[in-house]
N, C-alpha and C positions, 0 to 999 in steps of 0.2 A: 796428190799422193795416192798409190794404188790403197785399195782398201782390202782391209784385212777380214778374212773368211773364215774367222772363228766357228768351229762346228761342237755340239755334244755330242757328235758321232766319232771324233777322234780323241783318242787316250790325251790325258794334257797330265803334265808334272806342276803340282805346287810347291811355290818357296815362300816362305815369311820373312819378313825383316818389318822394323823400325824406323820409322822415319827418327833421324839424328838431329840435335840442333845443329848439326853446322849442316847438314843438310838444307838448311832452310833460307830463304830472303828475311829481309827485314820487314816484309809483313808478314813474315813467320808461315811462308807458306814452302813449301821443298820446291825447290827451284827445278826446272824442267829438264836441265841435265843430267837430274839422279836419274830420270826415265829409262834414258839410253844406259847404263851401269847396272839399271835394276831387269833390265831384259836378258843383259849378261851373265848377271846372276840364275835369271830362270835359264838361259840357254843351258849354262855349264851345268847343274841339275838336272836337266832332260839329260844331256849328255849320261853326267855319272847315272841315273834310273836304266838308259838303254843299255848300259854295261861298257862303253865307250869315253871315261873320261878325255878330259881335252889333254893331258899331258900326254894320254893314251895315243892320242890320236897322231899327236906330234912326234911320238916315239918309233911308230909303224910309216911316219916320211909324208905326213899332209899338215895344212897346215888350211883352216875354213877362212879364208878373207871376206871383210865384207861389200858387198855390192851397192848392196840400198838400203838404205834403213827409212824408218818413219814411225812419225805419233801423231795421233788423235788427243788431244787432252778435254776431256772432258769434263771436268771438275780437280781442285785441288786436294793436294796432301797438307796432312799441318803436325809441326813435331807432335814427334810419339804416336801419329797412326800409327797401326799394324798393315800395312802394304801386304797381300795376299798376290804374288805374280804367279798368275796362270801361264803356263805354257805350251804351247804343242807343234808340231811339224804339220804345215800349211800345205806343204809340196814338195815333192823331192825326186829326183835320179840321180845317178852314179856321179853326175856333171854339180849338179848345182841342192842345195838346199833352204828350202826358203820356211823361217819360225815364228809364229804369231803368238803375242802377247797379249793381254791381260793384267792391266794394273787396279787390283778390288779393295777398296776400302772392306778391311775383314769383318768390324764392327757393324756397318749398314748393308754390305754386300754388294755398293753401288759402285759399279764399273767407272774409275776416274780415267784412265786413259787406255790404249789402245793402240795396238803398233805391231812391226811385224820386221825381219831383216832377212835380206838373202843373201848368202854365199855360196861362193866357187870354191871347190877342191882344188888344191893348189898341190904342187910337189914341193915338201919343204928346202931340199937342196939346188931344184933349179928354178924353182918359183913362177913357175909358168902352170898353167890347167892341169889337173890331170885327174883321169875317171875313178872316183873309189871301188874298190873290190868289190865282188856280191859278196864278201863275207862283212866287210866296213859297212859298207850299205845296207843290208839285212838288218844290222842294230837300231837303224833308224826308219826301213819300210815300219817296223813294230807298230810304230806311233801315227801311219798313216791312214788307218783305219780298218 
């Protein structure tokens, strides 16, 4: 898995949630596919903070597919943590964007996993690549330091 290059020098959006009991295994720990949904959550966040919602985005004709995705897990969730997802823009041009994660136990502060996905701008009606605007793009240069 490429590794993920969390910096305190780039702006990062945080989101809170709850670990759910049905989120969890029967040894009551969140099962490792909430990871991937709760990056989603911090992605669409970033999104709305840089002024770019994702419905936004789909309305102006792109559409962010993903490429790769990945996790580190470092330690378990268990119901009812408070899940603290850090997130920020790792890397980006008009072609591709690529977002690193952060999953923080709020309570201890301690980094339980870690992950990152990239995506290609896409045209939403012929669904082939295509370059986002420098105006689309400018909303998320913000976040690259």
């Amino acid at each position: 898995m490429a590794r993920t290059r969390f910096s305190d020098a780039r702006p990062a959006v945080d989101s809170r949630l709850r670990v759910r009991y049905k989120d969890t295994d029967q040894m009551g720990i969140a099962h490792h596919s909430n990871h991937v949904v709760w990056f989603e959550i911090g992605r669409t966040d970033l999104c709305r903070v840089a002024g770019l919602e994702y419905r936004r985005i789909e309305e102006l004709g792109w559409v962010l597919v993903v490429t790769e995705i990945g996790c580190r897990y470092r330690g378990p969730f268990r119901y009812d943590d408070e899940v603290l997802i850090r997130t920020q823009v790792e890397e980006g041009n008009p072609r591709l964007i690529r977002f690193c994660y952060q999953l923080i136990e709020a309570g201890s502060g301690e980094v339980r996993a870690e992950g990152f996905s990239s995506h290609v701008w896409v045209d939403k009606a012929t669904r082939r690549p295509r370059a986002a605007t420098p105006e689309v793009f400018a909303k998320f240069a913000q976040f690259l330091g």
